[in-house]
Residue frames as qw, qx, qy, qz and C-alpha x, y, z in Angstrom:
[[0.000, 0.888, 0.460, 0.000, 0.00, 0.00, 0.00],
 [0.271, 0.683, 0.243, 0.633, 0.95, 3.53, -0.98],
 [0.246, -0.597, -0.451, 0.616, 1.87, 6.00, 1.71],
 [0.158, 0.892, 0.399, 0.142, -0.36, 9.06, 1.48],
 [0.516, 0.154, -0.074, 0.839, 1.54, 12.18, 0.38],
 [0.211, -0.698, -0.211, 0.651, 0.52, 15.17, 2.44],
 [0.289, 0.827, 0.202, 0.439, -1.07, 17.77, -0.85],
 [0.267, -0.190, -0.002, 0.945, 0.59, 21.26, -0.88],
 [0.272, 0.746, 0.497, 0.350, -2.72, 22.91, -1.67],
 [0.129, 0.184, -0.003, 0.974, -1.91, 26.54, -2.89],
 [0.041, 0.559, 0.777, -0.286, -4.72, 28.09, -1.16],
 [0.091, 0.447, -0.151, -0.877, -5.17, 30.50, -3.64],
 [0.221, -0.018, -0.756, -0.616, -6.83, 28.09, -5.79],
 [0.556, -0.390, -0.613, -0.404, -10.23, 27.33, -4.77],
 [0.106, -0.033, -0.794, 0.598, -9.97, 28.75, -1.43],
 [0.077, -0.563, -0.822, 0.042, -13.59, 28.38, 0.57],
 [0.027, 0.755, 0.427, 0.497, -15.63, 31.15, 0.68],
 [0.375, -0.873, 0.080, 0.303, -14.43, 32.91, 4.38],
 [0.442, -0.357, 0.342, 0.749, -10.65, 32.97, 2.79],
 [0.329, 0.507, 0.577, 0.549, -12.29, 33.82, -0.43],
 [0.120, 0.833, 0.353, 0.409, -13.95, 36.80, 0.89],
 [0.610, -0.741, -0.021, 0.279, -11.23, 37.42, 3.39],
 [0.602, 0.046, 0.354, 0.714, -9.28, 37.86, 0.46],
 [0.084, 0.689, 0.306, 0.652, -11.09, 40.60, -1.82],
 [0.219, -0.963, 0.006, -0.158, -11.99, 42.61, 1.51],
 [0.303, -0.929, -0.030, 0.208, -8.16, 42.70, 2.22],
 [0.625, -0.047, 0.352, 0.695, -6.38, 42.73, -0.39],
 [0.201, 0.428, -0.227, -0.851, -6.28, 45.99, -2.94],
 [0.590, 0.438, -0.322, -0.597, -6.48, 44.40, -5.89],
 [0.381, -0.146, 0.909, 0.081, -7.12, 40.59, -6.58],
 [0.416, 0.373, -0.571, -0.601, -7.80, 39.27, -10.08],
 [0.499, 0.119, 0.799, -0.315, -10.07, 36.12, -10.04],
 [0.363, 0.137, -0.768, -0.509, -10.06, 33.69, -13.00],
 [0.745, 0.116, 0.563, -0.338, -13.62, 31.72, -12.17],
 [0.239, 0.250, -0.899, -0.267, -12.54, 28.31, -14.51],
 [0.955, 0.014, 0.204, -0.217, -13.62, 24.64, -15.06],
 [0.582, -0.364, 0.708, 0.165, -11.30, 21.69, -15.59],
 [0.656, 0.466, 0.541, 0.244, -13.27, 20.59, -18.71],
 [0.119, 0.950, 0.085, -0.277, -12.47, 24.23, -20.29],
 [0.764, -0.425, 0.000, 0.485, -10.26, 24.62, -22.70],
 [0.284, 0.696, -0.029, 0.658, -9.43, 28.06, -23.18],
 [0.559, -0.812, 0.024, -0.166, -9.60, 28.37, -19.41],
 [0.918, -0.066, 0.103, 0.377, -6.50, 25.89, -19.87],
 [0.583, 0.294, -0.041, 0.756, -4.39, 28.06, -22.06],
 [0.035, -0.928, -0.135, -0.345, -4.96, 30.76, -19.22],
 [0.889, -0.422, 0.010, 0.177, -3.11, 29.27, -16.83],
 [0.616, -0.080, 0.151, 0.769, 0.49, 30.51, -18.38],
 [0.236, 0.696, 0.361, 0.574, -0.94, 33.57, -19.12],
 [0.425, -0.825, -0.148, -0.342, -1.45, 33.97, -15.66],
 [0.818, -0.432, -0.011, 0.379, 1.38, 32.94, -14.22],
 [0.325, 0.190, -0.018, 0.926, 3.69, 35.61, -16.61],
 [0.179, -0.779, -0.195, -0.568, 0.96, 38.27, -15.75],
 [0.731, -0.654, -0.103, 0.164, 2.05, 37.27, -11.67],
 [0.706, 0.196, 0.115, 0.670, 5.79, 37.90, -13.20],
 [0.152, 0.342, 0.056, 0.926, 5.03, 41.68, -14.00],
 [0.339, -0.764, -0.160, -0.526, 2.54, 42.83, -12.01],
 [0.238, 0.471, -0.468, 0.709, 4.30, 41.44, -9.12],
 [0.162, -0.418, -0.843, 0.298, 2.48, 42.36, -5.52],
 [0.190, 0.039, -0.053, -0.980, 0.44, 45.11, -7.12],
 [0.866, -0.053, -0.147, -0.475, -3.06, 42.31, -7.44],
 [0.455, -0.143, 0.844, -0.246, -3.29, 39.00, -6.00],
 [0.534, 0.156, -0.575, -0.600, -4.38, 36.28, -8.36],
 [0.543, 0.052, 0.771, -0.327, -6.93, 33.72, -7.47],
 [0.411, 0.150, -0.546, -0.715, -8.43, 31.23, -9.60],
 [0.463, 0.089, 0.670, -0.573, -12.12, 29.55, -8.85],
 [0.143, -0.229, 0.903, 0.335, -13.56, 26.71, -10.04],
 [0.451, -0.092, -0.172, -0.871, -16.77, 26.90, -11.08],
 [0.664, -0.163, -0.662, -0.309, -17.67, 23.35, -10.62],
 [0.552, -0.071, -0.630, 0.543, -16.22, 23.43, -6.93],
 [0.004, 0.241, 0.502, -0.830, -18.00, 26.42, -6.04],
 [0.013, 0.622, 0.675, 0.397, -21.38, 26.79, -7.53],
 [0.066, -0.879, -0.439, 0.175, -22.56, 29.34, -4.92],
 [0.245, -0.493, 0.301, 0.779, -19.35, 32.05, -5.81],
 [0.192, 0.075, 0.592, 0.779, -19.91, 31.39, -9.64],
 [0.150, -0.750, -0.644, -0.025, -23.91, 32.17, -8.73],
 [0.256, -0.821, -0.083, 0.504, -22.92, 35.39, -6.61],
 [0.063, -0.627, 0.252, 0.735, -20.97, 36.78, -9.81],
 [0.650, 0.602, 0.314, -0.340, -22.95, 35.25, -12.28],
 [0.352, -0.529, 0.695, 0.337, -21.08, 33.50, -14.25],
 [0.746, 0.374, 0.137, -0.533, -22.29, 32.47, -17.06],
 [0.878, 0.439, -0.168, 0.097, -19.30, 31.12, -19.41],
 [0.214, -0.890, 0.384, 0.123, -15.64, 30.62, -18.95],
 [0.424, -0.211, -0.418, 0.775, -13.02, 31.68, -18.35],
 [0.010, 0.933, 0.142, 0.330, -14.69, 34.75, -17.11],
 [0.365, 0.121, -0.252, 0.888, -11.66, 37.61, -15.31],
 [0.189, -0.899, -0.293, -0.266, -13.20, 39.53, -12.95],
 [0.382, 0.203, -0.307, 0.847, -10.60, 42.03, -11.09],
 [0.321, -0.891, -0.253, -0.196, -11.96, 43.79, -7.64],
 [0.316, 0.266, -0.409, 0.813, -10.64, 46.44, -5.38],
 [0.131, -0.139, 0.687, -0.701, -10.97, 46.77, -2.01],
 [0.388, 0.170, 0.809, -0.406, -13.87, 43.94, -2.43],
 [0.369, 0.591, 0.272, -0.664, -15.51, 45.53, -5.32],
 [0.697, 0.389, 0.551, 0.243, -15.85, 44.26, -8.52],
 [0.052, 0.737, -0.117, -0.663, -14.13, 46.91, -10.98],
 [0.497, 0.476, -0.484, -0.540, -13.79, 45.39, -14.25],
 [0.779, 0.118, 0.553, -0.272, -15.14, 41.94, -15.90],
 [0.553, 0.477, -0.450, -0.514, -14.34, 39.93, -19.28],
 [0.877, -0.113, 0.441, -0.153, -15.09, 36.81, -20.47],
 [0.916, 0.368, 0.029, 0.157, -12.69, 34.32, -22.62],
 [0.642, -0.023, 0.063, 0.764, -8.42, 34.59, -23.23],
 [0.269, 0.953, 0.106, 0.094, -7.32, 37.83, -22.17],
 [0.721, 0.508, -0.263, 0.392, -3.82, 38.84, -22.66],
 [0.649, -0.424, -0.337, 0.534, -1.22, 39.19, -20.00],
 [0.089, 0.095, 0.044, 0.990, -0.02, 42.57, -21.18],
 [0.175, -0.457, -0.309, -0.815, -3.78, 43.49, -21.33],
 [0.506, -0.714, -0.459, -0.154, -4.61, 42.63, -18.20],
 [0.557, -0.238, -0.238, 0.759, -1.41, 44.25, -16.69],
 [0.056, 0.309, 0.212, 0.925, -2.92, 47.45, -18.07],
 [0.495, -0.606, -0.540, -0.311, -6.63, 46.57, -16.51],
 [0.669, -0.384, -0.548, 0.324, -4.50, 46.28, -13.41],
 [0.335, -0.040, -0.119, 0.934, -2.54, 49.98, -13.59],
 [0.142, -0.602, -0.331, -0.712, -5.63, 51.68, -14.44],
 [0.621, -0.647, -0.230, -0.379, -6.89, 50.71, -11.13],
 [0.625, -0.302, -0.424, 0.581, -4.25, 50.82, -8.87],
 [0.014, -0.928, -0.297, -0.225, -4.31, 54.06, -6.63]]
């Protein structure tokens, strides 16, 4: 029998809904890719996002939420398709898009709204 390996879960992915909203109300700025496993343009976001962490740095916190794992989050922001990007400050939803959006363009989304 297999000993069990002790996961490393990043808890930025799919964290539960207190760390989730313990996140947006204190961070500034946190970008939040709501995904799905079967998805795959949600797939090729995944390196998009990781250079976009690269340059932006600690100027937004990325999180990314699974739609199938959280039904009541993707409900609360109405989700309809994804990937959808939704980017809030100080809790607040400030800008939304659905499908591949470029790292450079969201590094812009991000300066607009930093203060």
């Amino acid at each position: 029998m297999a000993a069990s390996v002790p996961s490393k879960k990043n808890p930025l992915n799919n964290p539960d809904m207190a760390a989730f909203s313990d996140i947006l109300n204190k961070e500034k700025l946190v970008l939040v890719d709501f995904f799905a496993e079967w998805c795959g343009p949600c797939k090729m976001m995944a390196p998009i996002l990781k250079d976009l962490k690269t340059k932006v740095g600690n100027d937004a916190t990325i999180l990314k939420m699974d739609v199938d794992k959280n039904p009541a989050l993707a409900s609360r922001f109405q989700i309809q398709g994804v990937p959808t990007l939704i980017l809030f400050k100080n809790g607040q939803p400030v800008w939304r898009q659905s499908g591949v959006v470029a790292a450079n363009q969201l590094q812009q989304v991000i300066s607009q709204h930093q203060s």
